[in-house]
N, C-alpha and C positions, 0 to 999 in steps of 0.2 A: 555465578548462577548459570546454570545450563539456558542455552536459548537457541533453539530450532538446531539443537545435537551439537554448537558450538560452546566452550566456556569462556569466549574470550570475545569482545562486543564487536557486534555485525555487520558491515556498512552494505547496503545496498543503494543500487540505482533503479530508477523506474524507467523502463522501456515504452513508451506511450508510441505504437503504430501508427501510419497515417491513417484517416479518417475510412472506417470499413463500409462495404457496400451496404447500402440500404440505410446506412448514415445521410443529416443534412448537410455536413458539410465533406462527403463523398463528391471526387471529380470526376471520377472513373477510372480510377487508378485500379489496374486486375489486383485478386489477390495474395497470388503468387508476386508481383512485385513489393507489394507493401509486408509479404513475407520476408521475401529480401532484405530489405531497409532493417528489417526487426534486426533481422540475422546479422548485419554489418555491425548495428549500432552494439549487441550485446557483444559480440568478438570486439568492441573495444574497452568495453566495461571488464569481461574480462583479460586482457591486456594489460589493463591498468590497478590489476591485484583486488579488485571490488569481489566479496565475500559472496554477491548474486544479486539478483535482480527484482524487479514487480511490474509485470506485464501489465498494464491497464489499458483500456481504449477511452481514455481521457480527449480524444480529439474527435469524437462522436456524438460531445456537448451539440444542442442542448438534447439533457435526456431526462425521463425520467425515472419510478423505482422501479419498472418491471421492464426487464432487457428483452427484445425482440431475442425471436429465435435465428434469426441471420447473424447477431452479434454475439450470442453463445453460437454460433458455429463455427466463425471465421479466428473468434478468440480460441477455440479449442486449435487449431488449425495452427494458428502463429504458435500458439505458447508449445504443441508438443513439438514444432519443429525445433524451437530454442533446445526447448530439455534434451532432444535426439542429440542436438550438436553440440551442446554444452553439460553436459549431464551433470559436472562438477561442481556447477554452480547451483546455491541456493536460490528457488525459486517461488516468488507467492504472485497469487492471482487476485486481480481487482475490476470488479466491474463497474464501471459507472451505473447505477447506484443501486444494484442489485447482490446484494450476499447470496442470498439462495443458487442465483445462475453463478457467482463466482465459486462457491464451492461445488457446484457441479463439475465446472472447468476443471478447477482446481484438483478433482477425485479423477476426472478421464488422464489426463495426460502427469500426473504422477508427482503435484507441485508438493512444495515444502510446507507452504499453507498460506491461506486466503484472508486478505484483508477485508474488511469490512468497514468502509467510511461511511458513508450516509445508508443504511442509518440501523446500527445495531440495540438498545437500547432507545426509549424515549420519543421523542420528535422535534422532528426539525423544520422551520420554514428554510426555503431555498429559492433560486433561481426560476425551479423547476415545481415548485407549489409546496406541501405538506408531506414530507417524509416522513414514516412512520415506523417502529421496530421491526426488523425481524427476526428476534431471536427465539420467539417462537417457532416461525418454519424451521430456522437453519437448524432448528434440536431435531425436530421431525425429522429432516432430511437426515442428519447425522446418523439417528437413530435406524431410518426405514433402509439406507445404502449399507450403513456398518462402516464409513467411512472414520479414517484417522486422523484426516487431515486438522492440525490445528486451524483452528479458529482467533484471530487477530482482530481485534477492533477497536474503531476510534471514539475516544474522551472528545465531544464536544468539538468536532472538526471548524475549520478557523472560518470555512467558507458559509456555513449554514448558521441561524440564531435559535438556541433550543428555545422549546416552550418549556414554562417550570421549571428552568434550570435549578439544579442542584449543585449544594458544593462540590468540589471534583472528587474529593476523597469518597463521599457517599457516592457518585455515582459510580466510578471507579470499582468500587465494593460491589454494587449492584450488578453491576457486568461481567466479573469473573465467579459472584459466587450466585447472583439469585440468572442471569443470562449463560454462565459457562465460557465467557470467553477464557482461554487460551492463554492468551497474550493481549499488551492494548498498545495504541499508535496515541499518541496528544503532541499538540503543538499550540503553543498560545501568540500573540501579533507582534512579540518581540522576545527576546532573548530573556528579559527577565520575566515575564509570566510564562514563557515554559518552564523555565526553571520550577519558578513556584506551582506550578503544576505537578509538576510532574513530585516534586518535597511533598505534596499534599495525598498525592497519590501513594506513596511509598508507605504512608503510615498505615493506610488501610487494607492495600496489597502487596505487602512487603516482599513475597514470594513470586510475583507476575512480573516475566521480561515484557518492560515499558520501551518503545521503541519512541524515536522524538520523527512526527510525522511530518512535517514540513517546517521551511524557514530557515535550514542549515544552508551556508556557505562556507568557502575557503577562509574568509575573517573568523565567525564565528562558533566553528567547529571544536575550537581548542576549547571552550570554556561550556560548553554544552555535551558534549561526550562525557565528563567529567560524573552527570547526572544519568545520562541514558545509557541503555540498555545495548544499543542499535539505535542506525538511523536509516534512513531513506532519505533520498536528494535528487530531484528534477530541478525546479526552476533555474539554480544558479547554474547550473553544470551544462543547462541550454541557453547562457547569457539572456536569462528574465523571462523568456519565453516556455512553457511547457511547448508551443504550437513548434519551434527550433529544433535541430535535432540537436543529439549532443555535442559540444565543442570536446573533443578530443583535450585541449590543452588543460582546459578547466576541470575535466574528469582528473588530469593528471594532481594537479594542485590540491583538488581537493581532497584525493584518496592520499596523499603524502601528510594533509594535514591532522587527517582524522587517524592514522596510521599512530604518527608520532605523539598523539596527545592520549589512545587510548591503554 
């Protein structure tokens, strides 16, 4: 299966910048340094043979769906600087928990294509209150820019509890053929309901690269690749912490581990 121009499955890592101005848990760090830090962390991601990356501003918690316009600024800012220095590597953008501003980002600085977690299809309770679709706008905007950029989004993300949830196969369906996603991210709270996730999903989207959205480590990599598409990997790779930056060594293990099993 072709998936973001590769045929062969995709490991990324997520880049999560220290916390951007106009953020609450902002210390006044300029943003030229928290450029920096971006810039270190990805030269070791790729270093360490990772396929590309997913900028998000995940340390900007708590947020909720509509992204200040400081935080599409500052996220345009990091992410075209990665692509200027890294150009090689695939790139997708994430906004905390805005689609609409992530594909904007995503269309300026030239990304490979933008994830959508909270909240493409349906709704979600969360943290942060009532999330609710946008895949309404995000077709507008697709539509009114002429943008190419795929569209990527999450099956039921592990952090939020839908309302009216559906079986994942319907929704799944729902999202690539009556929403247009692209591509979708799913992760379930162990190793065996991704699996079967992601089984349930295949029957209806047979044709959509499933990427497995969180939950991967150096253990359980081998037996999960097996099933997905692509993955993405923050927590482990920051020893439990997304707030950590990356451990260098655990980057190393875990891209050896997904390497040889996929």
């Amino acid at each position: 299966m072709n998936c973001l121009g590769r045929t062969e499955k995709v490991i990324l890592s997520m880049i999560q910048p220290e916390p951007l101005p106009g953020s609450y848990r902002h210390t006044g760090m300029e943003i030229q340094e928290i450029v920096d830090r971006a810039l270190w962390e990805t030269e070791m991601v790729a270093e360490n043979h990772f396929d590309g990356i997913i900028v998000q501003n995940m340390n900007d918690m708590p947020i909720k769906q509509e992204s200040s316009p400081e935080a599409i600024a500052y996220m345009t800012r990091i992410a075209y600087e990665i692509r200027k220095r890294f150009p090689e590597l695939l790139m997708g953008i994430l906004m905390n928990w805005d689609g609409v501003a992530g594909l904007c980002v995503a269309d300026a600085v030239g990304a490979d294509f933008v994830r959508v977690e909270h909240l493409f299809t349906g709704a979600s309770v969360t943290s942060a209150g009532i999330l609710q679709a946008q895949c309404v706008d995000i077709a507008k905007l697709r539509k009114r820019i002429g943008t190419k950029v795929p569209v990527y989004a999450d099956i039921y993300e592990v952090h939020g509890m839908p309302l009216g949830r559906k079986p994942v196969g319907d929704a799944a369906w729902e999202c690539v053929h009556e929403a247009f996603a692209d591509g979708l991210f799913m992760s379930g709270r162990s190793v065996e309901e991704s699996i079967q996730m992601v089984k349930e999903a295949r029957k209806r989207v047979a044709d959509t690269p499933i990427f497995l959205g969180g939950g991967a480590s150096g253990d359980n990599i081998h037996e999960l690749m097996r099933y997905f598409d692509g993955v993405s990997v923050a927590t482990w790779i920051k020893n439990g912490d997304m707030k950590n930056p990356i451990d260098p060594e655990r980057a190393k293990i875990f891209i050896s581990e997904a390497r040889g099993k996929v």
